[in-house]
SEMARKOL-57523 format. One record per residue (C-alpha): residue number from 1; residue in one letter; x, y, z. Coordinates in Angstrom, 1 decimal. Each point is the difference from the previous one (the first is absolute). Layout:
BEGIN
<node pos="NUM" code="A" X="X" Y="Y" Z="Z"/>
...
This chain:
BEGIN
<node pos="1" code="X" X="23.4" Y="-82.7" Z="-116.6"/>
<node pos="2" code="X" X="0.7" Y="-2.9" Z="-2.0"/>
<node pos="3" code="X" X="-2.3" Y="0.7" Z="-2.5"/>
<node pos="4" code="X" X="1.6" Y="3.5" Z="-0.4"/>
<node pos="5" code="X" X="3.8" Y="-1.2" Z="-0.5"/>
<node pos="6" code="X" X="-1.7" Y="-2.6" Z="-2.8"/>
<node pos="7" code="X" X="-1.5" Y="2.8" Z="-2.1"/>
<node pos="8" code="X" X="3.5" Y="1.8" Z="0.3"/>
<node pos="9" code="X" X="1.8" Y="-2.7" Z="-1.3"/>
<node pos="10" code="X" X="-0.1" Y="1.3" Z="-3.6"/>
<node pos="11" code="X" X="0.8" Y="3.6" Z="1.1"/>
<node pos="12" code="X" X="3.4" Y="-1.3" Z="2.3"/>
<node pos="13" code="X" X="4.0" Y="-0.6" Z="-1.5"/>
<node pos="14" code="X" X="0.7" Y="-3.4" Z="-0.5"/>
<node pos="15" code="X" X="2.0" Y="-0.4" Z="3.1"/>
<node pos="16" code="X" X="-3.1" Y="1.4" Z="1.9"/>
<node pos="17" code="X" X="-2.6" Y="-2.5" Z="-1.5"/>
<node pos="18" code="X" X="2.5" Y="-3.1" Z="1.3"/>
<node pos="19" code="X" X="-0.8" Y="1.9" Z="3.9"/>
<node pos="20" code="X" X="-3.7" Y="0.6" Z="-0.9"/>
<node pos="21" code="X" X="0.5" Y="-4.0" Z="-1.2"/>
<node pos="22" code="X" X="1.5" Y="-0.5" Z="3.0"/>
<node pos="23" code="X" X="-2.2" Y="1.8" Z="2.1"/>
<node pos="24" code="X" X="-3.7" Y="-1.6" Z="-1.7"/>
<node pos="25" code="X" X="1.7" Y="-3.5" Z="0.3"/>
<node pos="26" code="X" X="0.5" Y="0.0" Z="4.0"/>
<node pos="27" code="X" X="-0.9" Y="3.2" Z="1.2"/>
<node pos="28" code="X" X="0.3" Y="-1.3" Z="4.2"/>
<node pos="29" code="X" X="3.9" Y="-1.0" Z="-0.8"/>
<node pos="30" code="X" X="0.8" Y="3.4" Z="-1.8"/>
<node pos="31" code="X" X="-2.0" Y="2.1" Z="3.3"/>
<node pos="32" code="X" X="2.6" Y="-2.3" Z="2.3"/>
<node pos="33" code="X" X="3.2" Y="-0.3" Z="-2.0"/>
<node pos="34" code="X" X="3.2" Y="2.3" Z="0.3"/>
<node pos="35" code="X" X="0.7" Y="2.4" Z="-3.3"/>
<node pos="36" code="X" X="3.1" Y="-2.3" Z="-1.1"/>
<node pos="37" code="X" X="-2.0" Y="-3.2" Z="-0.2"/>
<node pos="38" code="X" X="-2.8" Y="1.5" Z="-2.0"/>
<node pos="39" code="X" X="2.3" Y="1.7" Z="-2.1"/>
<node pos="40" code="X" X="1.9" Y="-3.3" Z="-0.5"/>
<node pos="41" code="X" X="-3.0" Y="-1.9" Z="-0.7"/>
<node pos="42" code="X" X="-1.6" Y="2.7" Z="-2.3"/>
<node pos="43" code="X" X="3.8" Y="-0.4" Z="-2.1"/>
<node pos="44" code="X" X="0.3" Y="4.1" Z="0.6"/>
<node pos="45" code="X" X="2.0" Y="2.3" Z="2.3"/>
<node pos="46" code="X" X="-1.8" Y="1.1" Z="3.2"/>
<node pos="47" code="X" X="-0.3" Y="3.7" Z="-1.3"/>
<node pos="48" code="X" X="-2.6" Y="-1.2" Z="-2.8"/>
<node pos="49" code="X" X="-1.8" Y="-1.7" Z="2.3"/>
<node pos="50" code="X" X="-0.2" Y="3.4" Z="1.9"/>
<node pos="51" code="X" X="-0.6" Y="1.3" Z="-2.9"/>
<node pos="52" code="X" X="-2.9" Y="-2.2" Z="-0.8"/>
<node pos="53" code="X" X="-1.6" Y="0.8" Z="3.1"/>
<node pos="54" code="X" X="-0.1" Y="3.9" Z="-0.7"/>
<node pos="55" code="X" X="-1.1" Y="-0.6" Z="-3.8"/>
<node pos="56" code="X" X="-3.3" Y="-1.9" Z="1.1"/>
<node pos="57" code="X" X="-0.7" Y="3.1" Z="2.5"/>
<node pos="58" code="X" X="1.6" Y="-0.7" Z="3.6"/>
<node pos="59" code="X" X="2.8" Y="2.1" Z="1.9"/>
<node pos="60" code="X" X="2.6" Y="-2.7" Z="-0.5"/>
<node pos="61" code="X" X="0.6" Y="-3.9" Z="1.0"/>
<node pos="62" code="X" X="-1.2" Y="0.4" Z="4.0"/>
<node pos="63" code="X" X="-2.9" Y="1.7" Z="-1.0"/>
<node pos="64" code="X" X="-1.1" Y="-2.3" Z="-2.8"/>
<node pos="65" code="X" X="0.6" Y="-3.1" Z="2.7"/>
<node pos="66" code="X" X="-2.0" Y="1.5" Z="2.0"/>
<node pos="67" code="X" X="-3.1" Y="0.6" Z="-1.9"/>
<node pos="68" code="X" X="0.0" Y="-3.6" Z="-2.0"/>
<node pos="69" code="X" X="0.9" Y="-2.1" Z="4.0"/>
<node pos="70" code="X" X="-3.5" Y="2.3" Z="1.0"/>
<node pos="71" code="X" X="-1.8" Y="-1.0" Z="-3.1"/>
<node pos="72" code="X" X="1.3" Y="-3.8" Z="-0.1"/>
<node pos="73" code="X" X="-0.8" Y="-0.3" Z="3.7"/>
<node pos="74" code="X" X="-3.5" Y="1.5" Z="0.2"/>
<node pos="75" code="X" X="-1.0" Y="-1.9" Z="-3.4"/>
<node pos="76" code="X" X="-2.7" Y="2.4" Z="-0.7"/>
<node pos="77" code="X" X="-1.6" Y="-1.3" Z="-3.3"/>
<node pos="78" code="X" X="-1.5" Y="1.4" Z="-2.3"/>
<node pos="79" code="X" X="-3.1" Y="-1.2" Z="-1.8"/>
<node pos="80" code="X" X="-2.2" Y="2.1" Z="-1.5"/>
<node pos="81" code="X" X="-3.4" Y="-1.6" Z="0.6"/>
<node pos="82" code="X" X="-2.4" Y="1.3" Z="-2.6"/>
<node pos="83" code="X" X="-3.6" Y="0.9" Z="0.9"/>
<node pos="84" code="X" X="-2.6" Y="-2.2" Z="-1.3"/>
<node pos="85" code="X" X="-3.7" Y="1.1" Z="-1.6"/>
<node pos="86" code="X" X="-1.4" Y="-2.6" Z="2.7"/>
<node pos="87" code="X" X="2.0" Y="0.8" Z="3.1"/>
<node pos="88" code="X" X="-2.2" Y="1.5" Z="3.4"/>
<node pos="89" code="X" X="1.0" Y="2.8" Z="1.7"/>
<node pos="90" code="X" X="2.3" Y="-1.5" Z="2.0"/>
<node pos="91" code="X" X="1.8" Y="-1.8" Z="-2.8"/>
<node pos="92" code="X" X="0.6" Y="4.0" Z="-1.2"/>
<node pos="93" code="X" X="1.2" Y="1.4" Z="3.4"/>
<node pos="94" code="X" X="2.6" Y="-2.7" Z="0.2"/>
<node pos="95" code="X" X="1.2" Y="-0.5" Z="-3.1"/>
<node pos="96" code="X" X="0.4" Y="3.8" Z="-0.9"/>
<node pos="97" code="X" X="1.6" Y="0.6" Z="3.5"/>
<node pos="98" code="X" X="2.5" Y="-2.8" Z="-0.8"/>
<node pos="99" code="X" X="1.1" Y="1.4" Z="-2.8"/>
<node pos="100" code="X" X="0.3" Y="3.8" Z="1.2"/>
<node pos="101" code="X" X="2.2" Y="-1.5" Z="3.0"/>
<node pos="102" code="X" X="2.0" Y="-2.8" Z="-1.5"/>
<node pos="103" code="X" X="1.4" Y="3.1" Z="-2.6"/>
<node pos="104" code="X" X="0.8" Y="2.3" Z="2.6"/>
<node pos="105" code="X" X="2.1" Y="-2.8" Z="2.3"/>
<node pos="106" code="X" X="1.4" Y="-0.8" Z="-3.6"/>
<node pos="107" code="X" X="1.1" Y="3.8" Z="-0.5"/>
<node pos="108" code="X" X="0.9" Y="-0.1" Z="3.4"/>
<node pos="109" code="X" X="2.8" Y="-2.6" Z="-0.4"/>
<node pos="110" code="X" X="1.2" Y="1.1" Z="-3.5"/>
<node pos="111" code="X" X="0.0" Y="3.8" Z="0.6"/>
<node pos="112" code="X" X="3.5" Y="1.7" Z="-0.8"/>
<node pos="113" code="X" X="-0.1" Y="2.7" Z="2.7"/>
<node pos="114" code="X" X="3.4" Y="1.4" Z="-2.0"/>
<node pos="115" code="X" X="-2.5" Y="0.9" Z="-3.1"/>
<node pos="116" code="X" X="-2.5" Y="1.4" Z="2.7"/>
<node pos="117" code="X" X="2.7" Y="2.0" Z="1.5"/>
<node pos="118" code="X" X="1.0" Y="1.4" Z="-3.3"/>
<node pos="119" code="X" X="-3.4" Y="1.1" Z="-1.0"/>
<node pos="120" code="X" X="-0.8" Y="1.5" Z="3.2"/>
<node pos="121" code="X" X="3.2" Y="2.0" Z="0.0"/>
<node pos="122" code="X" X="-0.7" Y="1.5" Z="-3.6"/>
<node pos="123" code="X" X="-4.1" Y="0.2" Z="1.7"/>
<node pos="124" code="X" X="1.5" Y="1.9" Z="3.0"/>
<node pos="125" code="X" X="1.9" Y="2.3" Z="-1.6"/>
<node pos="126" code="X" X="-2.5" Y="1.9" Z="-1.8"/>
<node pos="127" code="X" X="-1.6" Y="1.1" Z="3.1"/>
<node pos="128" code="X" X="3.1" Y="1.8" Z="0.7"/>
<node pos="129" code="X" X="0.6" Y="1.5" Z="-3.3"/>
<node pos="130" code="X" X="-3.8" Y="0.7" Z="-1.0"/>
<node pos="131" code="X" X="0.8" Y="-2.2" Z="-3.0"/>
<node pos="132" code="X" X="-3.0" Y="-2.0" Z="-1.5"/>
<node pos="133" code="X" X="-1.0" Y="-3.4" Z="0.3"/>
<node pos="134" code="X" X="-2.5" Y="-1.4" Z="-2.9"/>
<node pos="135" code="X" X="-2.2" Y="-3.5" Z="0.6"/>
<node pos="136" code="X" X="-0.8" Y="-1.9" Z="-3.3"/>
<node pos="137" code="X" X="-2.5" Y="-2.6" Z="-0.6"/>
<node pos="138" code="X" X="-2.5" Y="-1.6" Z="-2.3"/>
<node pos="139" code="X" X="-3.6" Y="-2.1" Z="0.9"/>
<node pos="140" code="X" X="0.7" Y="-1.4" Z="3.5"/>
<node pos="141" code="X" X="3.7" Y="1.7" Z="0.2"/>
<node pos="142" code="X" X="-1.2" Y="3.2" Z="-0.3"/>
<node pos="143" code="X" X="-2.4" Y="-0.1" Z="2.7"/>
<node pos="144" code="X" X="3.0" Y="-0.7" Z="2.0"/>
<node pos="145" code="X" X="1.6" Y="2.6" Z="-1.4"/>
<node pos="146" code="X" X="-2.2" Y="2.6" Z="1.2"/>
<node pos="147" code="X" X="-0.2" Y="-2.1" Z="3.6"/>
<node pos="148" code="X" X="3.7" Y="1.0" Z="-0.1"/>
<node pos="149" code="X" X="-0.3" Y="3.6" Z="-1.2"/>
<node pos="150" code="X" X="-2.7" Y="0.2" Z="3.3"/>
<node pos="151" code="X" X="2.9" Y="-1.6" Z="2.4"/>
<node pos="152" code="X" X="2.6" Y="1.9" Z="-1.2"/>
<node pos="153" code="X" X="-1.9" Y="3.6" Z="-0.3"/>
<node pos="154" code="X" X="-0.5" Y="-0.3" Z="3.9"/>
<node pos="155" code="X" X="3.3" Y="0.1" Z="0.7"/>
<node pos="156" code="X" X="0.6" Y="3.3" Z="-1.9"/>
<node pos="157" code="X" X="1.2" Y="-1.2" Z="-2.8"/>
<node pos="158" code="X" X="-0.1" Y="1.5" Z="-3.9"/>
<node pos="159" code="X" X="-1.7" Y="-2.5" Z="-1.4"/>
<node pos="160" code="X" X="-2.4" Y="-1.0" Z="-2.5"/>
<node pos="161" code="X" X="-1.5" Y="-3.5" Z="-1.7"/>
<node pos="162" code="X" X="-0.8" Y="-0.6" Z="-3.2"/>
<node pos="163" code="X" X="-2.3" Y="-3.0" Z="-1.9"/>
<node pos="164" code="X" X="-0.4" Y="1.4" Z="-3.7"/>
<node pos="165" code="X" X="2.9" Y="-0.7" Z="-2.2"/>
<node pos="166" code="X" X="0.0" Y="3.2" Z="-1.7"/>
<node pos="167" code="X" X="0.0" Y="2.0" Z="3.1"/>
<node pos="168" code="X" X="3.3" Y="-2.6" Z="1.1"/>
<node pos="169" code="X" X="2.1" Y="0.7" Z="-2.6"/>
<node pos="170" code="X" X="-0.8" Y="3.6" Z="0.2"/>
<node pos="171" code="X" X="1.0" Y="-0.1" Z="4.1"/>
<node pos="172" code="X" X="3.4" Y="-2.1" Z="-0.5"/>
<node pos="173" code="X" X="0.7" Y="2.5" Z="-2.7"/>
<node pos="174" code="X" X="0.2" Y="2.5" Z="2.8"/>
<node pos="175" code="X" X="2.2" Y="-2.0" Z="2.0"/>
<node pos="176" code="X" X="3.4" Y="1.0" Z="1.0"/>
<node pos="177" code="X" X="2.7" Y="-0.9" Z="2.0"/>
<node pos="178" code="X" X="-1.1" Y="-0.7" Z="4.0"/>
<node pos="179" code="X" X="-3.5" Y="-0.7" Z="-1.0"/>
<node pos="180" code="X" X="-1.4" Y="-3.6" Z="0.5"/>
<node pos="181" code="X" X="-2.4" Y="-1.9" Z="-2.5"/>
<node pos="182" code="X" X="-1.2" Y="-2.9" Z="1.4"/>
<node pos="183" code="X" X="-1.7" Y="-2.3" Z="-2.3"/>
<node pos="184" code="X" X="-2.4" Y="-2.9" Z="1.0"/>
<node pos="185" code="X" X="-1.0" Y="-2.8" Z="-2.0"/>
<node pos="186" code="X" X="-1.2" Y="-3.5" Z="0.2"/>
<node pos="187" code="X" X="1.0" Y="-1.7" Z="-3.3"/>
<node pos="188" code="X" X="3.3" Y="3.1" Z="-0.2"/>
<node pos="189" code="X" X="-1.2" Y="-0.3" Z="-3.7"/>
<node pos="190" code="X" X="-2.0" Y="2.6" Z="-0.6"/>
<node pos="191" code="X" X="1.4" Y="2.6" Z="-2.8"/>
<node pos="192" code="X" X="-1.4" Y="2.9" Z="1.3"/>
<node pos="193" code="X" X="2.0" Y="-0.8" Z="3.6"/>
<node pos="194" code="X" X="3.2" Y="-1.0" Z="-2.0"/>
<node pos="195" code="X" X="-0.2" Y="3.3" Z="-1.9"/>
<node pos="196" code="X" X="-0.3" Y="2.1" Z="3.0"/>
<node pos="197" code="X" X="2.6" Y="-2.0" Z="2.1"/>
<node pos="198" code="X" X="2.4" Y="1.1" Z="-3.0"/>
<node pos="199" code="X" X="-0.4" Y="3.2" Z="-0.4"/>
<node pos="200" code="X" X="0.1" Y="0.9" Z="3.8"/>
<node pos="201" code="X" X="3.3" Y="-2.0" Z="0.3"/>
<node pos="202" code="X" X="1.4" Y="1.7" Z="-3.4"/>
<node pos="203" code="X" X="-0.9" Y="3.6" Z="2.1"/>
<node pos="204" code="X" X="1.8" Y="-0.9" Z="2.9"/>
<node pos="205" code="X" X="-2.6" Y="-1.0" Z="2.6"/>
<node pos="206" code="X" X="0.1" Y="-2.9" Z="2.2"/>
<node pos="207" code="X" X="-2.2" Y="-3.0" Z="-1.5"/>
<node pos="208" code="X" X="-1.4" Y="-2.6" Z="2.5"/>
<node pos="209" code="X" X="-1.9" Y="-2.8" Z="-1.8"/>
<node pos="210" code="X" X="-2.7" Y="-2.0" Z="2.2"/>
<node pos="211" code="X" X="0.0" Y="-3.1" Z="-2.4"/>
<node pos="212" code="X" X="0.6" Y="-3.6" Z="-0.6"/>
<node pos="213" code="X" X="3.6" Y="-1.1" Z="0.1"/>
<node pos="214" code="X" X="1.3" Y="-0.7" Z="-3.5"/>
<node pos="215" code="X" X="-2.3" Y="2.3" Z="-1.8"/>
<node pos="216" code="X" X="0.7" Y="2.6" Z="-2.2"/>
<node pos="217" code="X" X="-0.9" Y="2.8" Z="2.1"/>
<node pos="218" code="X" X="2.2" Y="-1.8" Z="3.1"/>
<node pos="219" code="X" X="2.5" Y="0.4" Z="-2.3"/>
<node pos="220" code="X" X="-0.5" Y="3.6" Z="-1.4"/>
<node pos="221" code="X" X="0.0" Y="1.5" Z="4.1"/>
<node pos="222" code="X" X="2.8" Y="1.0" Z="1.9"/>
<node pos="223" code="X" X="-1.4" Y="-1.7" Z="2.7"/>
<node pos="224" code="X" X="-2.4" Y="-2.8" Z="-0.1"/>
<node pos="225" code="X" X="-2.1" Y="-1.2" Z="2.7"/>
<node pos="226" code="X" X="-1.1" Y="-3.3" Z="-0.3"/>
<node pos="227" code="X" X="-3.9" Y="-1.0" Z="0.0"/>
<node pos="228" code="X" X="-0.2" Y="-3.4" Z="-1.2"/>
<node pos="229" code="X" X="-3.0" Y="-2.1" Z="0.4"/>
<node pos="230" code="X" X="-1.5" Y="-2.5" Z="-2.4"/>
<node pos="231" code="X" X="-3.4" Y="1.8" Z="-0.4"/>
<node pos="232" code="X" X="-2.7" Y="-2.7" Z="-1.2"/>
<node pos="233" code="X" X="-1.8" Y="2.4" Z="-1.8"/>
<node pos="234" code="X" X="-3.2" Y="-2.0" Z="0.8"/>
<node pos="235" code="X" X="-3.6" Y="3.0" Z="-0.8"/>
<node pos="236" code="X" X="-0.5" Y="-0.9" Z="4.2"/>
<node pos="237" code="X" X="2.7" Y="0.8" Z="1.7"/>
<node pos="238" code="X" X="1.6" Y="3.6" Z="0.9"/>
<node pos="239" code="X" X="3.4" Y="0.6" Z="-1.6"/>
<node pos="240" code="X" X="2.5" Y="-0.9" Z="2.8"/>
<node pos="241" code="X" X="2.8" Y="2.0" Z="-1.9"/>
<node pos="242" code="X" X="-2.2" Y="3.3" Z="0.8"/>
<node pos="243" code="X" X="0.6" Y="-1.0" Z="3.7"/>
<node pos="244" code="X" X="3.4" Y="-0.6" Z="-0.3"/>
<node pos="245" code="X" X="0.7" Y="3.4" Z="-1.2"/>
<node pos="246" code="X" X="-2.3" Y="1.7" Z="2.0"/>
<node pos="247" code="X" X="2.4" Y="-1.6" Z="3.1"/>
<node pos="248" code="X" X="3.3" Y="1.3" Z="-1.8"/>
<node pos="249" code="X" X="-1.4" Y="3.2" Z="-0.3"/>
<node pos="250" code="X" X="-0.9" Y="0.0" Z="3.8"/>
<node pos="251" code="X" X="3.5" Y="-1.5" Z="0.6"/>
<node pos="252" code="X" X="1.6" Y="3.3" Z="-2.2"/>
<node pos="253" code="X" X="-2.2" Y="2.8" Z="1.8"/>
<node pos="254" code="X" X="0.1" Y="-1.7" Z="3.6"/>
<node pos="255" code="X" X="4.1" Y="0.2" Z="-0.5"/>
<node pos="256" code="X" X="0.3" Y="3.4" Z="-1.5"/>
<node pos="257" code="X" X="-2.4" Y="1.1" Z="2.7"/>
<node pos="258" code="X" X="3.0" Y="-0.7" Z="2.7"/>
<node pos="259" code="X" X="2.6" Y="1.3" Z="-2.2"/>
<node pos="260" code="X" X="-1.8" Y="3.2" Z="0.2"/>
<node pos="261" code="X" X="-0.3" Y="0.0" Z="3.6"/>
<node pos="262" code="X" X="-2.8" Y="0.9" Z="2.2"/>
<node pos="263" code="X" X="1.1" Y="3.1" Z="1.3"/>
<node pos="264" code="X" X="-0.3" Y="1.2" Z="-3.6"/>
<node pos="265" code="X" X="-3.4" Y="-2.2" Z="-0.6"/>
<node pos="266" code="X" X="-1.7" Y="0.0" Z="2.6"/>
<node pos="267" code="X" X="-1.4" Y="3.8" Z="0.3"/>
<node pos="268" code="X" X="-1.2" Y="-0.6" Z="-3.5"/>
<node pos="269" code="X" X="-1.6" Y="-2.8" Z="0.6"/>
<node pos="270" code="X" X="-1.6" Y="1.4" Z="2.8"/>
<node pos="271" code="X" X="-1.1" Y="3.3" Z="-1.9"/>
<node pos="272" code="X" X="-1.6" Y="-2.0" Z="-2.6"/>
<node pos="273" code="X" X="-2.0" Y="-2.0" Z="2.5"/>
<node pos="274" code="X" X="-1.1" Y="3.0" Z="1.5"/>
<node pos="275" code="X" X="-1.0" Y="1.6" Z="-3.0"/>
<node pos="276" code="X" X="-1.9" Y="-2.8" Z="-1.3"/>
<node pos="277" code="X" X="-2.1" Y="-0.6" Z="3.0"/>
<node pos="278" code="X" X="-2.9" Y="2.7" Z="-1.5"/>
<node pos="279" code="X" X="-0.3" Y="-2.7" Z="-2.6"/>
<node pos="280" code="X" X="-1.4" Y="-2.5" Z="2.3"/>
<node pos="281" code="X" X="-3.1" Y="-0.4" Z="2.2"/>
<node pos="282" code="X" X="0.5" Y="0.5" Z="3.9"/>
């Protein structure tokens, strides 16, 4: 969490970098104290501190407490341990394990459930207008891209995911109002993204970007989604990043899911169960 209000800094007003200052300087006092003090010691009023909680992605002061007293208390750290050319077998389970679960108790804690609700309002609503939801990604990202495409298609939705660039631009083109793009991205630097993030936003749909805070692309969605993780980029190790979105994707489809309902989901579900069981062996 702390990590994520540093790479803000640049991106925040003045009066909301002395908060984040504030904040990354003695995050325990800022979980405990009342609005007025920090707003006092900060040398702004207490709506910019308000302020400065929604900006770096939380529902507002009580919320932001909340999440950085969780995150300060548990002290989960983060330290990517690299996989070495000599390590046995068990050095690998460990180490790769560490990292997969030290990220997700780090997204845990940092999460902006307002942004999720956001996205999975825009998500839902398709359903119920037969609008269209397109999944973009490149390399790793666009494997998770089609992961979502496979979620979201269960559920009934018009969707479709998309890994070539050509074929990106081309969908977001097609775009309008009440349709969702949701980008993901590792790096959120990727011109082929970026170029299909702005088109679908200039059409009207809903853009979601799965990216690093303070990237380009975080920038260029309507709503971002936070997946920061300091990948080592060692040849060894599996991108962690990949896992990451893979888990906000689950997150996204799990929640539209109940938003749908099961009286409307269930019977489909069940139909497609039953028609796929010729495709397996008794």
């Amino acid at each position: 969490m702390l990590d994520r209000i540093k790479a803000s800094l640049p991106s925040l007003a003045p009066a909301e970098q002395r908060v984040a200052r504030l904040v990354l300087g003695d995050p325990r006092a800022f979980a405990n104290l009342p609005v007025s003090e920090l707003a006092d010691r900060a040398h702004v009023s207490k709506p910019t501190v308000v302020r400065f909680c929604r900006s770096v992605g939380y529902d507002g002061l009580s919320d932001f407490k909340l999440k950085l007293a969780g995150s300060v208390s548990e002290g989960v750290p983060f330290i990517h341990r690299s996989v070495d050319a000599d390590d046995k077998t068990g050095d690998v389970l460990v180490k790769v394990i560490d990292n997969a679960v030290a990220a997700f108790l780090k997204y845990r804690n940092d999460a902006s459930t307002l942004a999720i609700e956001r996205a999975v309002e825009a998500l839902a609503a398709t359903h119920k207008t037969g609008r269209r939801i397109e999944f973009y990604g490149a390399g790793n990202s666009g494997i998770v891209a089609q992961d979502a495409q496979h979620k979201f298609f269960r559920l009934g939705v018009n969707t479709i995911a998309y890994s070539d660039g050509h074929m990106q631009v081309m969908g977001a083109t097609l775009l309008g109002p009440g349709d969702c793009a949701v980008i993901i991205s590792n790096s959120g630097r990727t011109r082929d993204l970026m170029d299909a993030c702005d088109i679908a936003r200039r059409n009207g749909a809903t853009t979601i970007a799965i990216t690093a805070t303070g990237s380009p692309l975080a920038g260029s969605g309507q709503i971002h989604l936070a997946a920061d993780h300091p990948e080592g980029y060692d040849r060894y190790s599996p991108m962690v990043s990949r896992l990451l979105h893979l888990m906000i994707v689950d997150v996204l489809a799990t929640t539209v899911a109940l938003r749908i309902g099961g009286a409307r989901l269930q019977p489909l579900l069940r139909e497609m169960k039953n028609n796929l069981r010729s495709k397996r062996y008794a």
